[in-house]
Backbone as ProteinMPNN parsed JSONL, in Angstrom:
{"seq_chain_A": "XXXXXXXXXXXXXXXXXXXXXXXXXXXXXXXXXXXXXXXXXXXXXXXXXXXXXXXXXXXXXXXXXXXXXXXXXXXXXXXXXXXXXXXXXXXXXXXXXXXXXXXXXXXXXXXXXXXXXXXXXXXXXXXXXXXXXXXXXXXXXXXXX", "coords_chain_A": {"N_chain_A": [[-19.401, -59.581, -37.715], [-16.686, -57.64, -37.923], [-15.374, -54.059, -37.152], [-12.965, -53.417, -38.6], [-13.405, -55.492, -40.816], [-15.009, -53.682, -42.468], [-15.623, -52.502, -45.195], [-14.424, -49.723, -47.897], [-16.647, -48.52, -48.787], [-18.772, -48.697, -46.605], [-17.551, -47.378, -44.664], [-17.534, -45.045, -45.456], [-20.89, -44.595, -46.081], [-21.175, -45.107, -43.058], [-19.988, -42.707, -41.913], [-21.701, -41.084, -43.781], [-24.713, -41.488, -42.338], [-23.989, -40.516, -39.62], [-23.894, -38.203, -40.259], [-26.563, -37.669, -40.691], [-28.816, -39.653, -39.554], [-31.347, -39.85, -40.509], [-31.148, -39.217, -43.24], [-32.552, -40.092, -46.184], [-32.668, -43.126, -48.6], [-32.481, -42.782, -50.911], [-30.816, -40.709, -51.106], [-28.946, -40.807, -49.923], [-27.8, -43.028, -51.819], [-27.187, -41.633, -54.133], [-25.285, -40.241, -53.247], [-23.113, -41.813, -52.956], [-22.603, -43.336, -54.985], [-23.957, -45.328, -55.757], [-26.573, -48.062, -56.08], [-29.961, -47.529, -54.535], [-30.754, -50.216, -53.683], [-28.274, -51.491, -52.95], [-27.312, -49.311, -50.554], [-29.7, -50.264, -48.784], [-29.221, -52.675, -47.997], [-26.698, -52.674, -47.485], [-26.786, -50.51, -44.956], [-29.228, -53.165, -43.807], [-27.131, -55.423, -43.088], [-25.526, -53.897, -41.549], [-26.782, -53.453, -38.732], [-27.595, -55.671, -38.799], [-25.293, -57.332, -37.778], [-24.442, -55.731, -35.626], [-23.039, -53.745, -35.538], [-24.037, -51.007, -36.714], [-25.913, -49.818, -33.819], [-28.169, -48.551, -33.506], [-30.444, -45.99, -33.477], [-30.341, -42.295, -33.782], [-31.382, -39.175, -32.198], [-29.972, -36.075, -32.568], [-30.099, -32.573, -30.585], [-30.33, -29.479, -30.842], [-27.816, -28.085, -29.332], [-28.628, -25.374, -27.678], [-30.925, -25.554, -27.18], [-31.773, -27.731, -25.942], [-33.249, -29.477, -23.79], [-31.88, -30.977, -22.114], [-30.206, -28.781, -20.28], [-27.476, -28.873, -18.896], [-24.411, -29.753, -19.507], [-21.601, -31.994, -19.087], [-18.585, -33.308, -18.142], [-16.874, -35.863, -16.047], [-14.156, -37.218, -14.797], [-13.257, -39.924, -13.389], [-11.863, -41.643, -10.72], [-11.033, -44.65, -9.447], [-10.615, -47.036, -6.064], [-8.766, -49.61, -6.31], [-9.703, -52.714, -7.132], [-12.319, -52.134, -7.438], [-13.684, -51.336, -9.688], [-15.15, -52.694, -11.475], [-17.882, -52.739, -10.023], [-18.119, -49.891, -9.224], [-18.417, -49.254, -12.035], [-20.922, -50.467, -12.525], [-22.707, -49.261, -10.172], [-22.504, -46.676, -11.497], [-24.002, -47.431, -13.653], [-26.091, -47.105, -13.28], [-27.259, -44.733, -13.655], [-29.334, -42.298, -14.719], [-28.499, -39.496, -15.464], [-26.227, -40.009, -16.588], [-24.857, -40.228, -19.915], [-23.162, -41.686, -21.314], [-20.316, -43.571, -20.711], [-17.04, -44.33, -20.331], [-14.188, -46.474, -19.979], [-10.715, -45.794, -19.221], [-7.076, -44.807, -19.991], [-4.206, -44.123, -18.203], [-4.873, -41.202, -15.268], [-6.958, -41.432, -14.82], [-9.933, -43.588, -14.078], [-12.082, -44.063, -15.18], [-14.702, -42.244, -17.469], [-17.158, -40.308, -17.524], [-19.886, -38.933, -19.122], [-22.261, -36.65, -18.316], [-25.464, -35.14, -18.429], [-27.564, -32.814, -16.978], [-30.857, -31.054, -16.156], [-30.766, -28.654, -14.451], [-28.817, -26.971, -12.705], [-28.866, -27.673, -10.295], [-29.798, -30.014, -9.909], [-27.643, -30.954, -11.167], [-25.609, -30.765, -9.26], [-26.457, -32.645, -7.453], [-25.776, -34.804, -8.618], [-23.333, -34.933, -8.597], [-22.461, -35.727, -6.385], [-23.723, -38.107, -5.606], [-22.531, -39.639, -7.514], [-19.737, -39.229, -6.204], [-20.527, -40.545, -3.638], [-20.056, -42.873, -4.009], [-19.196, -46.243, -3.147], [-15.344, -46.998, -3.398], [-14.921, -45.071, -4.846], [-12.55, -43.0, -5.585], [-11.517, -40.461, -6.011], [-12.61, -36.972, -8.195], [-13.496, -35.556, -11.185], [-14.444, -32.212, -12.722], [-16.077, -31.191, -15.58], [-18.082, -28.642, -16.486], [-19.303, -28.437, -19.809], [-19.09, -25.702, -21.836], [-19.515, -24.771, -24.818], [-20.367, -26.255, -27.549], [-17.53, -26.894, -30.331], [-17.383, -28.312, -32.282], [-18.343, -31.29, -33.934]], "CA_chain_A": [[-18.613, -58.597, -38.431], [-15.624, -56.306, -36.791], [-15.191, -52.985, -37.557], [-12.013, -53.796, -39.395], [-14.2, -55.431, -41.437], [-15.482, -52.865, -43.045], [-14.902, -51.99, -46.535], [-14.394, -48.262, -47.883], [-18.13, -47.965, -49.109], [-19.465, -49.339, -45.35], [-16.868, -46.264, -44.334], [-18.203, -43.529, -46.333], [-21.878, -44.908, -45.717], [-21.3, -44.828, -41.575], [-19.946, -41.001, -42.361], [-22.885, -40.233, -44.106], [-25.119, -41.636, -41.308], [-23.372, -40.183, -38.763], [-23.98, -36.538, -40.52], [-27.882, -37.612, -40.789], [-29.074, -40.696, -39.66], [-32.541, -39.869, -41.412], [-30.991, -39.146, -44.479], [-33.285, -41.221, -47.139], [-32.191, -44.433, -48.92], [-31.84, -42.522, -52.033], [-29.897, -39.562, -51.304], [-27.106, -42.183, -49.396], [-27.235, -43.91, -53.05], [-26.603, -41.01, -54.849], [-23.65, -39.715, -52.689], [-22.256, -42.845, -52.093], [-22.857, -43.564, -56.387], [-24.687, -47.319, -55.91], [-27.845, -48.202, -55.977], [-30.573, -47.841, -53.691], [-30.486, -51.684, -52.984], [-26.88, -51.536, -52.503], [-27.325, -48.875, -49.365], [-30.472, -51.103, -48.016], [-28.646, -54.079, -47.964], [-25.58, -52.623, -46.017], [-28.013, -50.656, -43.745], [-29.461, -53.905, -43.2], [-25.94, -56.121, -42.536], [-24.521, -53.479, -40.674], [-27.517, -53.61, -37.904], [-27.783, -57.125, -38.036], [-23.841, -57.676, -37.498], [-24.174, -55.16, -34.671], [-22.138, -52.179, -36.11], [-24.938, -50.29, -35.851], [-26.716, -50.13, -32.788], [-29.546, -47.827, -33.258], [-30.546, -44.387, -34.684], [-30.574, -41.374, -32.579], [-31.609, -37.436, -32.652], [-29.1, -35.004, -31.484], [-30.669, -31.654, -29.834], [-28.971, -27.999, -30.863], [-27.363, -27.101, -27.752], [-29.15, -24.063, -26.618], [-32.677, -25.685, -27.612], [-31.67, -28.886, -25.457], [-33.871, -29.443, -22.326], [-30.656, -31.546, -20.655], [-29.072, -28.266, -20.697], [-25.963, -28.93, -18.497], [-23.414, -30.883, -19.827], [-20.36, -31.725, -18.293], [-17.462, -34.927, -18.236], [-16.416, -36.684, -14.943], [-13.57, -38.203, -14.835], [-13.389, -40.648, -11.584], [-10.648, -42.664, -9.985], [-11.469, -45.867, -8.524], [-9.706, -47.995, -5.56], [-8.039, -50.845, -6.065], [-10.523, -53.94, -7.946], [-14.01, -52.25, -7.396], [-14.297, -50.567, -10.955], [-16.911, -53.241, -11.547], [-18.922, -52.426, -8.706], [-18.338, -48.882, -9.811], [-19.198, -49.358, -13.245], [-22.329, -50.885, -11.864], [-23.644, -48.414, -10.115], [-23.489, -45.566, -11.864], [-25.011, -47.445, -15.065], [-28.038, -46.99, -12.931], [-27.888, -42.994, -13.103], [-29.793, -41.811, -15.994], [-27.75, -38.082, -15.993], [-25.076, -40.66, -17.101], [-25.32, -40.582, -21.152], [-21.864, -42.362, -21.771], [-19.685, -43.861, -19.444], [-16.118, -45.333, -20.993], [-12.785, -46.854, -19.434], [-9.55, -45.052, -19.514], [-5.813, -45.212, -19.089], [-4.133, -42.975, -17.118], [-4.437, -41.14, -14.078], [-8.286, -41.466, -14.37], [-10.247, -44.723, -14.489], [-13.46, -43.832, -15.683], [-14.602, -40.535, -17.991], [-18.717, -40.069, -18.068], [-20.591, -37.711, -19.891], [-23.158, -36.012, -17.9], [-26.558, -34.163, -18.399], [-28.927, -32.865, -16.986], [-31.897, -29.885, -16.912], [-30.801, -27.864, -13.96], [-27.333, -26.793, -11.772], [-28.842, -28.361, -9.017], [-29.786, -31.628, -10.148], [-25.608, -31.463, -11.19], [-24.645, -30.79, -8.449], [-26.798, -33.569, -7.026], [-25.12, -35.777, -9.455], [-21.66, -35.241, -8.067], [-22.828, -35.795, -4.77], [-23.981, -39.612, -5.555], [-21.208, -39.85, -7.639], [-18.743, -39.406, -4.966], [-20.318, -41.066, -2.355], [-20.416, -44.866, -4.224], [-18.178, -47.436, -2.305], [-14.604, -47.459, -4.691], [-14.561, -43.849, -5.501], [-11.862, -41.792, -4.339], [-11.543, -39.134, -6.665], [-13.179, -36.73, -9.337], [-12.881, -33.96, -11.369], [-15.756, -32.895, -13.38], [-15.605, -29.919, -16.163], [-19.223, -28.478, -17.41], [-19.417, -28.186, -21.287], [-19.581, -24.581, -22.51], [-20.222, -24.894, -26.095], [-19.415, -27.744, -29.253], [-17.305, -26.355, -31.524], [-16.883, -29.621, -33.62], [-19.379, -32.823, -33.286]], "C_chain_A": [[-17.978, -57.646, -37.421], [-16.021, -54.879, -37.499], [-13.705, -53.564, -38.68], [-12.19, -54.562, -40.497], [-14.852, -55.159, -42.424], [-14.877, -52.414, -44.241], [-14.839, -50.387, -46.574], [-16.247, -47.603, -47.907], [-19.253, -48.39, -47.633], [-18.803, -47.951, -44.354], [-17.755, -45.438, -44.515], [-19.524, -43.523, -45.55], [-22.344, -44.518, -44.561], [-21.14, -43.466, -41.298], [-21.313, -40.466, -42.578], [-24.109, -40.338, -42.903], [-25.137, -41.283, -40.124], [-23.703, -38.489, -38.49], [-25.551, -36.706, -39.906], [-28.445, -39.183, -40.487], [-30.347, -41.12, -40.238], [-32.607, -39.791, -42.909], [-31.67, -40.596, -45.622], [-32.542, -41.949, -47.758], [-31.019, -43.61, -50.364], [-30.961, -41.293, -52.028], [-28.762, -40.205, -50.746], [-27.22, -42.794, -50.976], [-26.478, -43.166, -53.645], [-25.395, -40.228, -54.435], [-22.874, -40.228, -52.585], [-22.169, -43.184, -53.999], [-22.928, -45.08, -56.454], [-25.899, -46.975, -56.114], [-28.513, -48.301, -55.114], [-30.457, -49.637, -52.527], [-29.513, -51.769, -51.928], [-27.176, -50.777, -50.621], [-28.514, -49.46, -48.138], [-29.857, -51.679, -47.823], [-27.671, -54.023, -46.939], [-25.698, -52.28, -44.65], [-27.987, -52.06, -43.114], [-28.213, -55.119, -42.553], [-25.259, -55.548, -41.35], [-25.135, -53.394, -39.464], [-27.419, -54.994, -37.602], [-26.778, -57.527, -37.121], [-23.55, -56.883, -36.235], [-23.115, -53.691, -34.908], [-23.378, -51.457, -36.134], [-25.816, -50.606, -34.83], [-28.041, -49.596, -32.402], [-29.386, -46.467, -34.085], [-30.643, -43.484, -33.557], [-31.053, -39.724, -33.006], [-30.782, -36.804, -31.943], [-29.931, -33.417, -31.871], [-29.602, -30.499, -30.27], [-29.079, -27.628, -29.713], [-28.318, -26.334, -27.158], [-30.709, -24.408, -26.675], [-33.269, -27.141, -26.749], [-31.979, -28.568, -24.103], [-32.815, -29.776, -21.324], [-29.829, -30.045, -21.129], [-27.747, -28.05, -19.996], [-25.315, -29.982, -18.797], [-22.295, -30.67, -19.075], [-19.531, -33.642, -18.422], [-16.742, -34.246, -17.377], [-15.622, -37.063, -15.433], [-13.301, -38.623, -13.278], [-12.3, -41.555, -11.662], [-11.179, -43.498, -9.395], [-10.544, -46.723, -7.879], [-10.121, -49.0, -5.629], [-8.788, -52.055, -7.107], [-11.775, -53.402, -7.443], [-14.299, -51.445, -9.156], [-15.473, -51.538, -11.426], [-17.902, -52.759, -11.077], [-19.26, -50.915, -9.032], [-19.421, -48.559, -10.907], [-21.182, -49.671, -12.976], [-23.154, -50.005, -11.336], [-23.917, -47.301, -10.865], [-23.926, -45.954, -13.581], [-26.311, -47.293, -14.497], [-28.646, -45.438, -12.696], [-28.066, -42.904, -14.703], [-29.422, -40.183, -16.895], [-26.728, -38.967, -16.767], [-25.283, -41.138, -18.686], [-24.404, -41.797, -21.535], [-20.956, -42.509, -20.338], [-18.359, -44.917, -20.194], [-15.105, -45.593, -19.578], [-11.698, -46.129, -19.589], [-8.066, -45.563, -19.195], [-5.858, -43.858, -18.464], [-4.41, -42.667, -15.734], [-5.832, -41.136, -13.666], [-9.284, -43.02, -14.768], [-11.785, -44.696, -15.789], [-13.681, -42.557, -16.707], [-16.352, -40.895, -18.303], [-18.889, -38.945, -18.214], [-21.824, -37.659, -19.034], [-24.308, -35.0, -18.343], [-27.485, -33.977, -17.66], [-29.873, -31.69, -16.952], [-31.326, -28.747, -15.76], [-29.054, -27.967, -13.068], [-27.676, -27.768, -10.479], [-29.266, -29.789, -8.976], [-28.419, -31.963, -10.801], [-25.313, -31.64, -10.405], [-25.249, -32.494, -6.953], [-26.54, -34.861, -7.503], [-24.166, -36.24, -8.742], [-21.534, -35.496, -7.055], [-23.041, -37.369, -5.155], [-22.722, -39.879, -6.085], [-19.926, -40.18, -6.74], [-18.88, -40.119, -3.995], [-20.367, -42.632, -2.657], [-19.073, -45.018, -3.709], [-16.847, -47.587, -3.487], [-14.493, -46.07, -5.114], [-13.855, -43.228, -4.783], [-11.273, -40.58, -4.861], [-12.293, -38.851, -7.802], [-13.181, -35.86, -9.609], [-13.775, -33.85, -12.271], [-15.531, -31.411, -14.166], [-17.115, -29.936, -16.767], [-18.543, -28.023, -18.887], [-19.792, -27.258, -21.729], [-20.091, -24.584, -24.101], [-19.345, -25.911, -27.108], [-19.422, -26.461, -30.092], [-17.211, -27.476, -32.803], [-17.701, -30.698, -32.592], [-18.401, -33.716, -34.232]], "O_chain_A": [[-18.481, -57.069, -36.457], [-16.934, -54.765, -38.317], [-14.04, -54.259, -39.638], [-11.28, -54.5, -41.323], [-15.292, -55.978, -43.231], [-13.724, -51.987, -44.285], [-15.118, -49.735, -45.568], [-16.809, -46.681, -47.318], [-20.474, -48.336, -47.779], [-19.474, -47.534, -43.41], [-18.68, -45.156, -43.753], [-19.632, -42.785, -44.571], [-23.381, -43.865, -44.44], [-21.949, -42.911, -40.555], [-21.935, -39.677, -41.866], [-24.497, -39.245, -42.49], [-26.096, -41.577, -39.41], [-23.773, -37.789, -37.479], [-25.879, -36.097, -38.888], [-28.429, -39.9, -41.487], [-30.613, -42.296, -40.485], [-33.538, -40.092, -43.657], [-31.246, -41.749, -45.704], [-31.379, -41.569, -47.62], [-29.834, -43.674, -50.691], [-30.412, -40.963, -53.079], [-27.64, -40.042, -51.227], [-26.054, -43.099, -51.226], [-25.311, -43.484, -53.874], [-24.639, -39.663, -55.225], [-21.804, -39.747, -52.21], [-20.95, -43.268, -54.144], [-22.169, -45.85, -57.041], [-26.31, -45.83, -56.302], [-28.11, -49.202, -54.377], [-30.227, -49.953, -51.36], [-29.603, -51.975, -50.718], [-27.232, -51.512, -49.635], [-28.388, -49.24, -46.933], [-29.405, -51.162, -46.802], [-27.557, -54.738, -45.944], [-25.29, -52.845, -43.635], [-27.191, -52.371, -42.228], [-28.509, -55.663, -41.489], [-24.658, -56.148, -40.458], [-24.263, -53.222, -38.612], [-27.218, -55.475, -36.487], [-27.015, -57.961, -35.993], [-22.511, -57.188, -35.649], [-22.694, -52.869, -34.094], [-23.737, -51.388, -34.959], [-26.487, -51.636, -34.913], [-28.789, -49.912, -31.476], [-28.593, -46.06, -34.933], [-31.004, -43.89, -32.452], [-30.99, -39.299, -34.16], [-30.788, -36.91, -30.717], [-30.295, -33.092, -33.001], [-28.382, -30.552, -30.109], [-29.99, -27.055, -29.115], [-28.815, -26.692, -26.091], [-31.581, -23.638, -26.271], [-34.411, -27.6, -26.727], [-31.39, -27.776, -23.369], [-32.67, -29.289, -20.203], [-29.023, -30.025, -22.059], [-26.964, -27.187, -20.394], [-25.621, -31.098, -18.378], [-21.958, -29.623, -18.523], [-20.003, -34.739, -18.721], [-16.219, -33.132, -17.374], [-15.814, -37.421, -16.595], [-13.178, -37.898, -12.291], [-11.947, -42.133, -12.69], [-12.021, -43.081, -8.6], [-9.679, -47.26, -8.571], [-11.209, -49.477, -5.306], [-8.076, -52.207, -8.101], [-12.472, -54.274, -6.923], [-15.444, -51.101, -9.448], [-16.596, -51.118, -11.706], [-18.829, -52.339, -11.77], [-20.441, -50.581, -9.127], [-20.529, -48.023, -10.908], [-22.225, -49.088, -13.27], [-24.268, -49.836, -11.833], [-25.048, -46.847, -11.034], [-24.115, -45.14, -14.484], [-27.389, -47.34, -15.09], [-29.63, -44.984, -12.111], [-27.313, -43.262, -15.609], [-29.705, -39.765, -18.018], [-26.382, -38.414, -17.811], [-25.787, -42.243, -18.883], [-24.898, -42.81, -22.03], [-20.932, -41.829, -19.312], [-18.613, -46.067, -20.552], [-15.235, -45.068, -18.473], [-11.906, -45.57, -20.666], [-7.81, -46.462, -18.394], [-6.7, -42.985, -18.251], [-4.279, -43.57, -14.909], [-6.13, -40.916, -12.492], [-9.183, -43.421, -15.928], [-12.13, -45.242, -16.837], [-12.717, -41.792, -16.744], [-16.702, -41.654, -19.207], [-18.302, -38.009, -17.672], [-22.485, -38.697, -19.021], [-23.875, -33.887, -18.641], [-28.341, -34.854, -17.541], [-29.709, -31.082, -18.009], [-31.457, -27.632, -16.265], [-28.371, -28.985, -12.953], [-26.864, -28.444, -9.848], [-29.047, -30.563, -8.044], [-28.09, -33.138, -10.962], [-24.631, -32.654, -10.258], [-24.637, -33.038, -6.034], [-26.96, -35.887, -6.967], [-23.981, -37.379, -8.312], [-20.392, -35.542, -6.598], [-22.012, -37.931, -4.78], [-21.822, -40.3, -5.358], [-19.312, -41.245, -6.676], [-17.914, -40.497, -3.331], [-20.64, -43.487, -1.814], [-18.116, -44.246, -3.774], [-17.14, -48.23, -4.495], [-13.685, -46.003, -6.041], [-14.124, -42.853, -3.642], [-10.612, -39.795, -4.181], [-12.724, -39.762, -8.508], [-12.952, -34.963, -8.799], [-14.174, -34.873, -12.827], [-14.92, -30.52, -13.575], [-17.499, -30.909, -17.416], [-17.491, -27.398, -19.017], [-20.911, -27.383, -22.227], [-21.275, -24.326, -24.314], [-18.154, -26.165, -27.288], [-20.231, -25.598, -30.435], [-16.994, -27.291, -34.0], [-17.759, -30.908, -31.381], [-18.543, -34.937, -34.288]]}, "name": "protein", "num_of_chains": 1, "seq": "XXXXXXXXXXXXXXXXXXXXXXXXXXXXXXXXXXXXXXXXXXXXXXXXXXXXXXXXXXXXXXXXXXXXXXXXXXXXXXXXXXXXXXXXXXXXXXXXXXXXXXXXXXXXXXXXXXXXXXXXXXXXXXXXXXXXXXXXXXXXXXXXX"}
């Protein structure tokens, strides 16, 4: 199953999930107006099929142990963005790590508990083989998730 795929009530559903991913069987029935079954069932298709990939807890900001956030964006020469990619899936400050167009190749999301384990970030960061630029902005506060 694609995303495209997806009907309106597999929509709504991923919405509601999205707000609460603990939200109980039956309060997704009754918002969504099916039946319990009904929201098991898609639950269970939409895991199997790989549209969902897991459940997660998000942390209120100021109560969150990783408390520096921040997004890298990195430039990479020439054909190593593999090699790139590669290493820094092996840094664990690294929550997210996508592709880009533009004038930047890369854009990761960063955390971690102290300024100086950041700044010890941007330091490995920079020095992998293929990197030749980066620009990195800490995260003052979410106004919109």
């Amino acid at each position: 199953m694609r995303m495209e795929q997806l009907d309106e009530l597999d929509r709504r559903l991923l919405a509601l999930l999205r707000e609460d991913g603990r939200a109980p069987v039956a309060d997704l029935a009754r918002r969504l107006g099916v039946a319990r079954a009904t929201v098991t069932g898609r639950i269970d298709r939409l895991v199997a099929s790989g549209i969902i990939i897991g459940f997660s807890v998000r942390v209120r900001d100021e109560l969150d142990p990783l408390a520096i956030h921040a997004i890298s964006f990195v430039e990479v020469e020439g054909r190593t963005t593999d090699d790139v990619i590669r290493r820094l899936r092996g840094f664990p400050e690294i929550i997210a790590l996508h592709t880009t167009n533009g004038g930047w190749d890369l854009v990761a999301e960063l955390r971690t508990e102290t300024l100086g384990e950041f700044d010890r970030v941007l330091g490995r960061i920079r020095s992998i083989d293929g990197v030749v630029n980066s620009e990195t902005s800490l995260l003052l506060s979410s106004v919109l998730r």
